[in-house]
BAMIFI-372067 format. One record per atom (N, C-alpha, C): residue in one letter; x, z, y. Coordinates in steps of 0.2 Angstrom, whole numbers, plus 5000, padded with zeros to 4 digits. Layout:
AXZY
...
This chain:
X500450004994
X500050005000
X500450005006
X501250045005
X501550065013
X501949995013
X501849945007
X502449875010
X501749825013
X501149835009
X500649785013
X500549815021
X500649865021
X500549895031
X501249855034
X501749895030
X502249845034
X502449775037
X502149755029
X502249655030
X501649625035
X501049685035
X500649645042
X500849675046
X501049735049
X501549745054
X501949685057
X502349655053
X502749625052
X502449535055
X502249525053
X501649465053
X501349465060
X501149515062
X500849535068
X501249535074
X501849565073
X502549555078
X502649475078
X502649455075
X503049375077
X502549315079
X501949345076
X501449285078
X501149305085
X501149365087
X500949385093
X501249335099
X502049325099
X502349275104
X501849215104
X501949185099
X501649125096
X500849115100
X500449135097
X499749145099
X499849145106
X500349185111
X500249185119
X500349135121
X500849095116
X501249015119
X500548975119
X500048985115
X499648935114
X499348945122
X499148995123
X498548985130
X498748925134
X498348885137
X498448835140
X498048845148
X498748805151
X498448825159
X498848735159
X498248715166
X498348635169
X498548655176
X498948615176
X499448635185
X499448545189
X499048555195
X499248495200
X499648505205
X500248465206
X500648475213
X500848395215
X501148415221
X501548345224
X502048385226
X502448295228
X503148355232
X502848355239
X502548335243
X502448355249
X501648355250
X501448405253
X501048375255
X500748375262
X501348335266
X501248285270
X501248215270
X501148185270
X501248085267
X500948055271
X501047985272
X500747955275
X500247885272
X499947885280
X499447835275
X499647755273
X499547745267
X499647685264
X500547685261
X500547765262
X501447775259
X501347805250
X501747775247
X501547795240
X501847885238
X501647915237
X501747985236
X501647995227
X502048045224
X502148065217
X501448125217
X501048105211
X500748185211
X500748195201
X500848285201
X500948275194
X500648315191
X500348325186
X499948335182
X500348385176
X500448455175
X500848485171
X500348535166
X500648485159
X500148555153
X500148605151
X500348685151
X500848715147
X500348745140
X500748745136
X500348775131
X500248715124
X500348675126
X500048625122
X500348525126
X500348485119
X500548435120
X500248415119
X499748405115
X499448375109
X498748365112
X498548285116
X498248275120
X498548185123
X497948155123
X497848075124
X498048055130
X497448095136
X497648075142
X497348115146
X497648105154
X497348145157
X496748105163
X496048155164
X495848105168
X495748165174
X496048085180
X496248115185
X495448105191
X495348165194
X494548145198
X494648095202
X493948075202
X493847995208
X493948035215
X494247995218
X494147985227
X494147905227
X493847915235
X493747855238
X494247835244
X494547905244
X495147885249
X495847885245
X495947895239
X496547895238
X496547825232
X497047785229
X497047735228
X497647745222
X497547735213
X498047745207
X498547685208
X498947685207
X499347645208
X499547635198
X499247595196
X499247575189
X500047545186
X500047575181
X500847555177
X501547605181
X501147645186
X501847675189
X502047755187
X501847775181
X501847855179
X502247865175
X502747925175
X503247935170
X502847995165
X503048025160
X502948075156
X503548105153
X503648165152
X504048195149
X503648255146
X504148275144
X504148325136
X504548385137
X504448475137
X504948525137
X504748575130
X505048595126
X505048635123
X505548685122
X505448755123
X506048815124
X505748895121
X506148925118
X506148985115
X506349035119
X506149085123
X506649125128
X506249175125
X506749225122
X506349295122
X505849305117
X505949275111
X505449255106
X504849225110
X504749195115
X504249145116
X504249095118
X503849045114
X503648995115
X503248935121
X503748915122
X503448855130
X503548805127
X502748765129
X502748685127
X502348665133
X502648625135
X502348575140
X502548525141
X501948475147
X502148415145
X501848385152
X502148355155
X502148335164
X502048235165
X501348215168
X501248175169
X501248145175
X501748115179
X501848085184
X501448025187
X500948025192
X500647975195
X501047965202
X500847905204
X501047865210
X500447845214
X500247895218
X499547875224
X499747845230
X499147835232
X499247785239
X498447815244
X498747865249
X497947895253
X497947805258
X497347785256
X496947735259
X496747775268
X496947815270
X496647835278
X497147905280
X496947895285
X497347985287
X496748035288
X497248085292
X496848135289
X496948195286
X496348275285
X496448295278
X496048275273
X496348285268
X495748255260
X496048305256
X495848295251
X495848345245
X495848295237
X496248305234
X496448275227
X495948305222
X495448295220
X495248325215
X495448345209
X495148415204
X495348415200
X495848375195
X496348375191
X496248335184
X495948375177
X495848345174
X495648385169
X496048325161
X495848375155
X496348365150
X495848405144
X495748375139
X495248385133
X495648395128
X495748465125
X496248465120
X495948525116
X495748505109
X495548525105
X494748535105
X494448495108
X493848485111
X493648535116
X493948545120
X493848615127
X494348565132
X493748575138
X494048545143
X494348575148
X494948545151
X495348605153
X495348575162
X495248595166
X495548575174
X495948605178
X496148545181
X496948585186
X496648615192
X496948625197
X496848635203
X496848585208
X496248585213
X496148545217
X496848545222
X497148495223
X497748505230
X497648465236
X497848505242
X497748485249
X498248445253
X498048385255
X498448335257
X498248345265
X498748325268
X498648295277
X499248235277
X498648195276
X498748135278
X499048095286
X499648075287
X499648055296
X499747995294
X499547955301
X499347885303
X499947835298
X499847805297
X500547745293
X501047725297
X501647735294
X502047705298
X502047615295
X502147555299
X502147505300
X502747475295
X502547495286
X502947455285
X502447465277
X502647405273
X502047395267
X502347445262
X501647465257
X501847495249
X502347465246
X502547515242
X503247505239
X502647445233
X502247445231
X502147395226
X501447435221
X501447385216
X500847415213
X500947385208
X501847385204
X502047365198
X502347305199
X502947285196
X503247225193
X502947195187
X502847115190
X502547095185
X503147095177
X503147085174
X503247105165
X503947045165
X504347075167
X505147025165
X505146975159
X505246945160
X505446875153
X506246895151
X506646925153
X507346925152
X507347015148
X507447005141
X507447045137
X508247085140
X508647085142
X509147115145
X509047155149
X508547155152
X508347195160
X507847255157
X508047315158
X507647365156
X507247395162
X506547405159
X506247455165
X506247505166
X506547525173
X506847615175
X506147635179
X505847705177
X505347745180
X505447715187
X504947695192
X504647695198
X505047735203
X504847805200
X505247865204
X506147865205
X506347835201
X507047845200
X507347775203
X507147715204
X507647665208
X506847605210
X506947585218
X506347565221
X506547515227
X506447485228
X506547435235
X505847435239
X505947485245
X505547485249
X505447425256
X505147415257
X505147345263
X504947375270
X505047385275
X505047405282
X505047345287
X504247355288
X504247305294
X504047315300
X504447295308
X504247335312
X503547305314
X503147255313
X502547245313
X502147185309
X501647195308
X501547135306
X501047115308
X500547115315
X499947075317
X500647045324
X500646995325
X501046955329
X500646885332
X501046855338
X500746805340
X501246735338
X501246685338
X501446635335
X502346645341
X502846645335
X503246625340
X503746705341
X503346765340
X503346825340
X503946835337
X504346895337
X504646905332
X504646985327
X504846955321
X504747045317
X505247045313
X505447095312
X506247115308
X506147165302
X506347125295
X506047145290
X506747175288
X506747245283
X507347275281
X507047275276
X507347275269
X507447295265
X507847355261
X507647395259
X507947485257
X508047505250
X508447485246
X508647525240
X508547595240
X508147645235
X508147695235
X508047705225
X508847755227
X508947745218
X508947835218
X508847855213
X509147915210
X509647925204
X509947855202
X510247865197
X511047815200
X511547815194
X512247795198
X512047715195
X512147665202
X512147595203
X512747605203
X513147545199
X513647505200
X513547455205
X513247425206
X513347355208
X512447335209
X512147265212
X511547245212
X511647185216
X511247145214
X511347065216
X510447025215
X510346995222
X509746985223
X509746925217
X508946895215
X508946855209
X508546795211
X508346795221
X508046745223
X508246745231
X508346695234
X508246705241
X507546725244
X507446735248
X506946725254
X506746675259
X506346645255
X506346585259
X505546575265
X505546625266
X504446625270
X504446545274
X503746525270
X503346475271
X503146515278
X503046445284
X502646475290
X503346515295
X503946535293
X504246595297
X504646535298
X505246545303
X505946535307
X506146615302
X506846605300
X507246665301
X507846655302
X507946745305
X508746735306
X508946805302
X509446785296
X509646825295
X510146885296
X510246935295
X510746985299
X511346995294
X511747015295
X512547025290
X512347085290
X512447105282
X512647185279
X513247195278
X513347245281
X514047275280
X514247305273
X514647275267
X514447295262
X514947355260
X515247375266
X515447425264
X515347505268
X514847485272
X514447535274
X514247595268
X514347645265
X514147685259
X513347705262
X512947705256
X512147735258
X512147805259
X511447825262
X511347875264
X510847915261
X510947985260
X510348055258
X509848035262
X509248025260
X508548015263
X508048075255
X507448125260
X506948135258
X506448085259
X506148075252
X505648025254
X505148065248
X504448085250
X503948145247
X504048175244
X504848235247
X504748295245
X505548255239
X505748215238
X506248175231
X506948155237
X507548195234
X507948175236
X508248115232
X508448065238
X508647985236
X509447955240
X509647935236
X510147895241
X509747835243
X509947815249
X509647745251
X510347695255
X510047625253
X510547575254
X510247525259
X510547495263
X510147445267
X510347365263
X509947345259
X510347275255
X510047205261
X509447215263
X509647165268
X508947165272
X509047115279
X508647135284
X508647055288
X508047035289
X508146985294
X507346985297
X507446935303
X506946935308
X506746875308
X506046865308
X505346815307
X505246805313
X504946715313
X504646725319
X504246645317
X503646685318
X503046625314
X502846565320
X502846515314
X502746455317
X501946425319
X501746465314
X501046455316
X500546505314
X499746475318
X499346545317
X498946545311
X498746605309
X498246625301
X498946685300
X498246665291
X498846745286
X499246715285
X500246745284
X500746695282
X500946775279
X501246745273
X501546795270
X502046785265
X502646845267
X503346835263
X503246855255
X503746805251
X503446805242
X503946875243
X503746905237
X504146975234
X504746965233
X505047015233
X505847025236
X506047055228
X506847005225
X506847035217
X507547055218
X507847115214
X508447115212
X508547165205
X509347135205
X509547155199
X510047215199
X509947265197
X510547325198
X510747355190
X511447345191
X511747385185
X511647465186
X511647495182
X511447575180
X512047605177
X512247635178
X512847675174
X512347735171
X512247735165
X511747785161
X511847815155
X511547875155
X511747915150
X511147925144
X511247965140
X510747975133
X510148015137
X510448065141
X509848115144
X509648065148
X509948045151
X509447975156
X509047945151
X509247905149
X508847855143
X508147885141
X508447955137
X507847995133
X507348035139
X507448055145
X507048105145
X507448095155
X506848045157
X507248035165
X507048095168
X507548105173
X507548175178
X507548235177
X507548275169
X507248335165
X508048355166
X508848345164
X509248375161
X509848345167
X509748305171
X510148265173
X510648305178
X511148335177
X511448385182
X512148325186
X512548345189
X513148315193
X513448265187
X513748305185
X514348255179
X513848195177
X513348215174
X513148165171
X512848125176
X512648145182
X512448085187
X513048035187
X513448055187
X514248015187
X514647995183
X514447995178
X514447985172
X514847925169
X515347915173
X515647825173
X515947815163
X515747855162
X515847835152
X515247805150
X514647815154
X513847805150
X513947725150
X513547685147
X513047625147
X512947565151
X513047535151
X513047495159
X512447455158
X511747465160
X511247435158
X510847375165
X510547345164
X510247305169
X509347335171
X509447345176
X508447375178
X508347325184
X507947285183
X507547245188
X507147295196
X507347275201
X506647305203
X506447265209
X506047265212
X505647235218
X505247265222
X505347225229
X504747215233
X504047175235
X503547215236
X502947185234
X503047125241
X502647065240
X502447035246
X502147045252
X502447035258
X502247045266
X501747005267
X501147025271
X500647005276
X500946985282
X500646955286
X500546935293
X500046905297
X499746955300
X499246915303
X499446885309
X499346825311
X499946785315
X499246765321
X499146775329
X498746755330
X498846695335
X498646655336
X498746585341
X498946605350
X499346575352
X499646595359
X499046585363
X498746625368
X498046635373
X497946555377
X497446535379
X497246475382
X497046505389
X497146455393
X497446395393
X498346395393
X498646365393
X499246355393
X499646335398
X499946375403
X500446335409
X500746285409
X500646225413
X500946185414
X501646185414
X502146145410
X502746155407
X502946205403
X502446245399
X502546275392
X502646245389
X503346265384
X503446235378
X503446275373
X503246315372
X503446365366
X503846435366
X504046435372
X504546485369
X504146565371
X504346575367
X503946675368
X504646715365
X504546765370
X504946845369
X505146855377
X505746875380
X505846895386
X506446875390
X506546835395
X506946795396
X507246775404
X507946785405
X507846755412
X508146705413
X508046665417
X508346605418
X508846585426
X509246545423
X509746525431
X509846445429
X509946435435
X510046365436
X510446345444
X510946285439
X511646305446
X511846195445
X511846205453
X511846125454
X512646125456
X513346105453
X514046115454
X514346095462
X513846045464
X513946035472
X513446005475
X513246015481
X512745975482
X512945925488
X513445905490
X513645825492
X514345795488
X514145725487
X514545695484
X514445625485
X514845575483
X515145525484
X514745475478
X514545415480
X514245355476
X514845355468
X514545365464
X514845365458
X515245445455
X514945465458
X515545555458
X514945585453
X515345615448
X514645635443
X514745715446
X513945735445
X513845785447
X513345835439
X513745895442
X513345935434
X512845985436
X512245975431
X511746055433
X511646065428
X511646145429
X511746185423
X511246225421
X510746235417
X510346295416
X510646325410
X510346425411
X510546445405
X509946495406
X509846495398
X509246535397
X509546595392
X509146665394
X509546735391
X508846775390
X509046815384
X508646855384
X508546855376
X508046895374
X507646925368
X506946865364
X507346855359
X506946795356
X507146745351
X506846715348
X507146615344
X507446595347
X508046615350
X508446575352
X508646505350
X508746495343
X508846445340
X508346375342
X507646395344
X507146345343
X507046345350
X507346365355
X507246365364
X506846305365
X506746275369
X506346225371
X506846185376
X507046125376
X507546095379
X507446095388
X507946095393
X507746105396
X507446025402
X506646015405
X506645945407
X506845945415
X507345885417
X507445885423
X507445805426
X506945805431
X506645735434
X507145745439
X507645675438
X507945675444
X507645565447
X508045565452
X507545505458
X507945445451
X507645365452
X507945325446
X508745305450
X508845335457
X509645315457
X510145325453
X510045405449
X510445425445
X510545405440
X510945405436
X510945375430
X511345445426
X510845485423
X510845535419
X510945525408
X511245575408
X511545565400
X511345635398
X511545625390
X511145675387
X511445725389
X510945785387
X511245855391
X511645895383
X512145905386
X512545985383
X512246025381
X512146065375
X511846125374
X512346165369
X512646215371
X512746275369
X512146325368
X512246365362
X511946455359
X512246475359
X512146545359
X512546605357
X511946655355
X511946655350
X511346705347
X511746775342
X511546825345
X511746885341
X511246935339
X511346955333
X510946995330
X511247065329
X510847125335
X510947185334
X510447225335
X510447265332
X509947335329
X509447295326
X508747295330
X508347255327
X507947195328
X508547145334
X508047085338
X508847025339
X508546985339
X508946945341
X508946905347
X509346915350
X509646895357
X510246845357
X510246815365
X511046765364
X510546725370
X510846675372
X510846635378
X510746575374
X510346535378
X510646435378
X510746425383
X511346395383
X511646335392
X511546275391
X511146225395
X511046175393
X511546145400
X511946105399
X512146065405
X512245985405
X511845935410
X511645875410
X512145855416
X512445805416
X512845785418
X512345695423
X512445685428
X512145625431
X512645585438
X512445525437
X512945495443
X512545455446
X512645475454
X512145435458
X512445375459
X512045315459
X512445245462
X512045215467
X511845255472
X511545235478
X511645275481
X511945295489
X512045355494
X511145345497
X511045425499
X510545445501
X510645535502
X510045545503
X509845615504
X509345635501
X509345685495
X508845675491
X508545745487
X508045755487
X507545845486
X507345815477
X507645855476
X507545865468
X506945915467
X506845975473
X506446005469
X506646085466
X506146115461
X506146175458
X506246145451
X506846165448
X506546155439
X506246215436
X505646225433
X505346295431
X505446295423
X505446355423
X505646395414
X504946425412
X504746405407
X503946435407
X504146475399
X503846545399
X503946575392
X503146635391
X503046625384
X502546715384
X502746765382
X502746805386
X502746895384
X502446925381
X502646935372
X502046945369
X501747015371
X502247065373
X502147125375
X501747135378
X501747085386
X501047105393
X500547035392
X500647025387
X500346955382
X500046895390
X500446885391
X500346835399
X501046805398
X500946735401
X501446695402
X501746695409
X502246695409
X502946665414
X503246625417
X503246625424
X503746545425
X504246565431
X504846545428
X505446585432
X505546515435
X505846485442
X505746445444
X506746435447
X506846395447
X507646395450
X507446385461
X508046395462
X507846365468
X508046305471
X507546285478
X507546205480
X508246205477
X508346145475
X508846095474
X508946025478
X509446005481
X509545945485
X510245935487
X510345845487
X511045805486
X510945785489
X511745785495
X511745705499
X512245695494
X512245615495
X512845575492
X512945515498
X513545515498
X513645465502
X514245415499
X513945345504
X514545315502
X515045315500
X515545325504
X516345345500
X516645295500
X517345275496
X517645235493
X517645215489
X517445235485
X517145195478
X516645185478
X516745125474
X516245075471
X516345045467
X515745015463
X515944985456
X516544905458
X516244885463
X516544825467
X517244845469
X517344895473
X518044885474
X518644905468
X518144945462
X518544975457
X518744905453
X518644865453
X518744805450
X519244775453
X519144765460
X519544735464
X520144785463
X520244865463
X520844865461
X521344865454
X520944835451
X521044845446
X521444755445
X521244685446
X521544665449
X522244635452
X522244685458
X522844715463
X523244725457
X523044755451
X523744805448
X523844735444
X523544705441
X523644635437
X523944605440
X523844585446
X524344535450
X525144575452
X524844635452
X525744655455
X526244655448
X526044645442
X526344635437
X526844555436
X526344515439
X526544435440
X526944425446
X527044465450
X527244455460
X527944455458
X528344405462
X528944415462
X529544485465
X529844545461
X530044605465
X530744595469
X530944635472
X531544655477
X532044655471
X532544615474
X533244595470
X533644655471
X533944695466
X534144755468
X534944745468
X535344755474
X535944745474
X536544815472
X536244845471
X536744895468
X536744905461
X537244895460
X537544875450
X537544935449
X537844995450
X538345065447
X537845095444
X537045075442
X536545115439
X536445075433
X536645005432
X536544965426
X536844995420
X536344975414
X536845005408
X536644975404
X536944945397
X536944885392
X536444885390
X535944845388
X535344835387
X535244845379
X535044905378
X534444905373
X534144865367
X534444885360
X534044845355
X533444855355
X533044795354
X532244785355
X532044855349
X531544875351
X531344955350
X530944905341
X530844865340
X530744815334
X531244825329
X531744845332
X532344835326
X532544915324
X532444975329
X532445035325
X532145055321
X532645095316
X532345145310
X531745175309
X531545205318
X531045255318
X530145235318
X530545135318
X529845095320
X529645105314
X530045055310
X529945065305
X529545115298
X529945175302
X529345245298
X529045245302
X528745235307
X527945235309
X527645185307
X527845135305
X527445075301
X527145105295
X527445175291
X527245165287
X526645235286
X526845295292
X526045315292
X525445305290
X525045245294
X524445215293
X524645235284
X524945205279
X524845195274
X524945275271
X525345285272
X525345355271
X524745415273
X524545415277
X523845425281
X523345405273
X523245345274
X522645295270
X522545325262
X523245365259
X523345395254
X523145475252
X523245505260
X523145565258
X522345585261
X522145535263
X521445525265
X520945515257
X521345475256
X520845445246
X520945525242
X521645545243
X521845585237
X520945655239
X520945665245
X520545705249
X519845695246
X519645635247
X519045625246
X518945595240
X519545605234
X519345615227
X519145695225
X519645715229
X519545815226
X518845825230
X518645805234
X518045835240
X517445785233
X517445735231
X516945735226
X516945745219
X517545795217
X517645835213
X517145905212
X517545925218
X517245995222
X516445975221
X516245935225
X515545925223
X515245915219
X515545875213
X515145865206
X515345905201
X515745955200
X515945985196
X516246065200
X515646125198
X515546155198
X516046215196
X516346195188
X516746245185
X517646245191
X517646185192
X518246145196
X518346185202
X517946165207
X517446205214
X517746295212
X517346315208
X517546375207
X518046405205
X518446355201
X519446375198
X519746365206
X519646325209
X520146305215
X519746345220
X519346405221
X519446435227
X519346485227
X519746505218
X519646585215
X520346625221
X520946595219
X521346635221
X521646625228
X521146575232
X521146585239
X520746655242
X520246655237
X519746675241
X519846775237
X520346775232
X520346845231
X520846865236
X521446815236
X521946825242
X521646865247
X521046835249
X520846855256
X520546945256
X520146955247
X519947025247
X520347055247
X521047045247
X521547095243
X521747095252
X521947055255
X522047065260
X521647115266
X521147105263
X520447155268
X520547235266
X520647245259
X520747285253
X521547305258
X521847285258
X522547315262
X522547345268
X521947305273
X521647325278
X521747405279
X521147425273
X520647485274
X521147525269
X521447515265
X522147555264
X522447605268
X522447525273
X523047605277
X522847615285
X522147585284
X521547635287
X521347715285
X521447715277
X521447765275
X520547765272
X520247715273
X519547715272
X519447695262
X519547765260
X519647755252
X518947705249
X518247725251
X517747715248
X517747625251
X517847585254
X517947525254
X518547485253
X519047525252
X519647525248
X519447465240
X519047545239
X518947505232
X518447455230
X517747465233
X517347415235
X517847345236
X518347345241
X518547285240
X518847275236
X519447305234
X519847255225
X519347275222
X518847295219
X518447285214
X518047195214
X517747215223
X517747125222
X517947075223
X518847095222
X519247055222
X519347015216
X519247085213
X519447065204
X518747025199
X518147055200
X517547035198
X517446935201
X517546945208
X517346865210
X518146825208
X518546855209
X519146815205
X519046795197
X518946825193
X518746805187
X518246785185
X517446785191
X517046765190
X517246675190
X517546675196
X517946615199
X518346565193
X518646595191
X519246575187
X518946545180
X518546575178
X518246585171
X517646555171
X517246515177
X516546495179
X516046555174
X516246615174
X515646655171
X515046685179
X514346655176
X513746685181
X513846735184
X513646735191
X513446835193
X513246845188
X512746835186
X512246875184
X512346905178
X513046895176
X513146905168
X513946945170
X514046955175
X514846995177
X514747075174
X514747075169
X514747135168
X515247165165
X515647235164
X516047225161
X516247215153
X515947225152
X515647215143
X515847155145
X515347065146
X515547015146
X516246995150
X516647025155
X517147005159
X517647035150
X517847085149
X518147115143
X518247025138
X517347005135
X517446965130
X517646895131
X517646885140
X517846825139
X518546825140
X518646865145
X519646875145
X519846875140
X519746915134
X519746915123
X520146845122
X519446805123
X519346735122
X519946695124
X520246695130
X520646655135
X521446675131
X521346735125
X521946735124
X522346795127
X521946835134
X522346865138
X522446935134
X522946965136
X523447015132
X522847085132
X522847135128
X522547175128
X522747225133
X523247225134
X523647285140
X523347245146
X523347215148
X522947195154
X522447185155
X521847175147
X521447195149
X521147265150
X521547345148
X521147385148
X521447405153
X522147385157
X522147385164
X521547365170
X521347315169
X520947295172
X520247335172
X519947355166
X519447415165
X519547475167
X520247495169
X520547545171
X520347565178
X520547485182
X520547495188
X519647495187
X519147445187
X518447435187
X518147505186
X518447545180
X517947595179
X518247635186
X518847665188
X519247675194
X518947685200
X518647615201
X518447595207
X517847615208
X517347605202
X516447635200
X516347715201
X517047725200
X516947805202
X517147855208
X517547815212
X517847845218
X517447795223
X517047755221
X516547725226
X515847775226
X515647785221
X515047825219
X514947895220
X515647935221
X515748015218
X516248035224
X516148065227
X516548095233
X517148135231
X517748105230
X518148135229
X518948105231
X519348115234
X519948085237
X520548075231
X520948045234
X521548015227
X522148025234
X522648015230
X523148005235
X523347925238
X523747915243
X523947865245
X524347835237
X524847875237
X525247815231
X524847815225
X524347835224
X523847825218
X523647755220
X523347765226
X522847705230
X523447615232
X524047635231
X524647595233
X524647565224
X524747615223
X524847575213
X524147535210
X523547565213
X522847545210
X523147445213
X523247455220
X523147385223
X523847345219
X524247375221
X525047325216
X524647295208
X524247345205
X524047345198
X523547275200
X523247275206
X522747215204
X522947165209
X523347155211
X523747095213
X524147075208
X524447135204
X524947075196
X524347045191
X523647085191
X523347055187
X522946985189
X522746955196
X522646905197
X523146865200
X523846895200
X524446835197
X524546815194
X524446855189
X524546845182
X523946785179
X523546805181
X522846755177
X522546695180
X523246695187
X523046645193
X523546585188
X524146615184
X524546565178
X524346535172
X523646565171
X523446545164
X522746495165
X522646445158
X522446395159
X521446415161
């Protein structure tokens, strides 16, 4: 009897733990809850007690919008203290349709036929900032090579300063990498071409390192990968196709198996993990493009943004035949590229030629700017006295949305007759003809004579200039055989301007050397090394990885010592670019000598 009391005793103490694990509680949170409206926001849905369950149904609203295919789930199981914890956490991607305060409705969760609900959570929602959702899913990759990374962990967000515009207007789109895991590398998989837009692209700085950004409550690195400015050609809805790229992942098993649960420092940096490919994207841009106001001022041509204009007549008296110059220059915020030419009605004495036009268009912060100088050049062939006038510049303001006309001032030319004329220019010309035939002054002083010269026909040096032309006509053909080599043969092109063009990264890469700027340091010989072999070897971007860089060098015959040198430097570089950490100068002098013998070396082999 006293071992049957014990053994339930016994029975009693351990399942006790057990039984409290079971209780099940349903928990709602976000990371923030401030968001904005039409910003995608994480909310998560956490079970404890229990795993063992289908799905969770999350309550209707009308203001808040599921963002489908964007949800992670994870899995925890742990023993502390003989008890048992099981849970199990379902990550949604929302979207509040308005601002505001709202409220998220319960979730609930049906497990073992007892329905269980979380708690209601309280949002305040503020106005949107002016730039579109992150998406609402990648359509489904056809490239079996390209893995799909959780939504939360690596995103390309789109930022645009506006999009209801007037024709002509301009908007400046950025582009933002926002990853949580180590990128190696990422390379766009399309241009940008928008149907309907003028663009001007901006230069990325690719050695700029990204920056710590909270975005709902989630700490992210963020990269700026690229930005340019729109300015639409015509009015309706016009809209940019979706923005794709491709990024290497340096990834580990805890990444693989279970994203964002165990992921500490080391393993965030983890340059021994995996080198995997994750596609990701931006969704398509709107515009609502509206038609420039009626009626239209007389001498508008098109041009919108803010602009001042000058105009400069170089003299205003001049001689029959004396070419005179006027200059305009237009400045300001705008398409410079597509300015409008500038028209100038001069009297028919003139005989006017095509006009001059220089740009200068710059692109800084978020607009582009620069000048066009148009200068026409005219020559009067009649004297007189003569009022040209006001030449006017017409442009619109989308801002104070009214049009502008900057006017130069009265403009007027005397020309007068002079001495020239087409007639006497003839006649002296003439004059010169005849004084070649005219008998000259017999010169009586000998003590300046000296032997007369073999005819310049019979030197040495005639004769090698005879042969230039031919010379010339040779190295001209040899030119335009390699230039339609270049052209028709791609692998060619590519071997012949491998080791110009590493020259010049290693060169850049010496720069920031002894700059002392380590993190582009590497960034450069790494793209020395990668676009030299890509180069060399005609192997794709899109397949430069090191795994395939390793099998083809294999192939080529090339040494094994040189190729784990080169992996050496490559992993080297993935990690002192990625991981904040300093090396010394001669460390950083041997990395650079180490990748300059090896694209010497490979600059020698077939």
């Amino acid at each position: 009897m006293m071992r049957y009391v014990i053994s339930l005793l016994l029975l009693l103490l351990f399942t006790a733990p057990m039984l409290h694990a079971q209780e099940i509680s349903v928990t709602a949170s976000v990371g923030d809850r401030i968001v904005y409206e039409n910003e995608p926001f994480r909310y998560t849905v956490t079970v404890e007690g229990s795993a063992n369950f289908d799905k969770v149904s999350l309550g209707e609203s009308q203001e808040i919008e599921l963002q489908p295919g964007r949800t992670a789930t994870s899995e925890n199981f742990s023993i502390i203290n003989g008890r048992v914890t099981r849970s199990k956490s379902i990550t949604y991607t929302l979207i509040p349709k308005k601002s505001g305060k709202m409220t998220i409705p319960p979730a609930s969760v049906k497990i073992d036929g007892t329905l269980h609900a979380s708690n209601p959570v309280e949002l305040t929602v503020l106005k949107g900032q002016q730039s579109p959702q992150v998406g609402s899913g990648p359509p489904q990759s056809g490239n079996k090579d390209v893995m799909q990374v959780p939504d939360d962990q690596i995103f390309i967000k789109p930022i645009v300063s506006k999009t209801s515009l007037f024709v002509g207007e301009g908007a400046t789109v950025t582009y933002k990498l926002y990853y949580r895991v180590n990128i190696t590398r990422y390379e766009q998989t399309q241009d940008i071409k928008p149907e309907g837009f003028w663009k001007e692209e901006f230069d990325i700085d690719e050695h700029v390192s990204s920056q710590n950004e909270y975005l709902n409550g989630a700490l992210y690195r963020v990269a700026t990968i690229k930005k340019f400015r729109v300015f639409p050609t015509r009015a309706g809805e016009l809209e940019i196709s979706p923005y794709r790229a491709v990024c290497e992942v340096l990834m580990t098993d805890v990444m693989r198996n279970r994203w964002g649960l165990s992921m500490n420092f080391n393993q965030f940096f983890n340059s021994m993990g995996k080198t995997m490919k994750a596609e990701v994207y931006a969704p398509a841009i709107k515009f609502e493009v509206k038609p420039l106001p009626s009626p239209q001022p007389d001498g508008f041509n098109g041009a919108v943004g803010k602009f001042d204009f000058e105009a400069n007549l170089d003299k205003d008296t001049v001689q029959v035949g004396t070419p005179v110059s006027f200059k305009f220059k237009v400045a300001g915020e705008g398409n410079i590229a597509t300015l409008p030419e500038i028209s100038l009605e001069l009297p028919s004495i003139f005989e006017q030629y095509d006009p001059k036009v220089q740009r200068d268009i710059k692109k800084q912060g978020n607009l582009v700017t620069g000048e066009k100088v148009t200068e026409i050049i005219a020559i009067p062939r009649t004297s007189g006295d003569f009022e040209l006038g006001r030449v006017k510049f017409v442009y619109f303001d989308p801002e104070k949305r009214k049009y502008i006309t900057l006017s130069s001032p009265e403009m007027a030319i005397y020309v007068k007759q002079g001495s020239y004329s087409p007639t006497s220019a003839f006649a002296d010309k003439r004059e010169i003809a005849r004084f070649g035939t005219d008998i000259r002054f017999i010169k009586t002083d000998t003590e300046t004579l000296h032997p007369k010269r073999a005819p310049i026909y019979r030197s040495a040096w005639f004769y090698g200039s005879m042969m230039i032309p031919a010379l010339a006509f040779v190295f001209f053909f040899i030119q335009k055989q390699r230039d339609e080599k270049m052209q028709g043969d791609v692998a060619y092109a590519r071997r012949y301007k491998a080791n110009p063009e590493a020259r010049k990264r290693l060169k850049a890469a010496k720069t920031f050397l002894k700059e002392n700027s380590q993190q582009a340091f590497f960034a450069e010989l790494e793209a020395a090394l990668i676009k030299f072999i890509g180069n060399k070897f005609n192997i794709a971007e899109q397949a430069m990885t090191k795994d395939e860089i390793k099998s083809v060098l294999q192939s080529k015959s090339v040494s094994s010592e040189m190729i784990e040198q080169l992996m050496h430097i490559l992993t080297t570089s993935e990690m002192y670019r990625y991981a904040p950490s300093v090396t010394s100068k001669e460390n950083l002098d041997a990395f650079y000598e180490e990748a300059e013998k090896i694209i010497s070396e490979l600059s020698k082999s077939a």
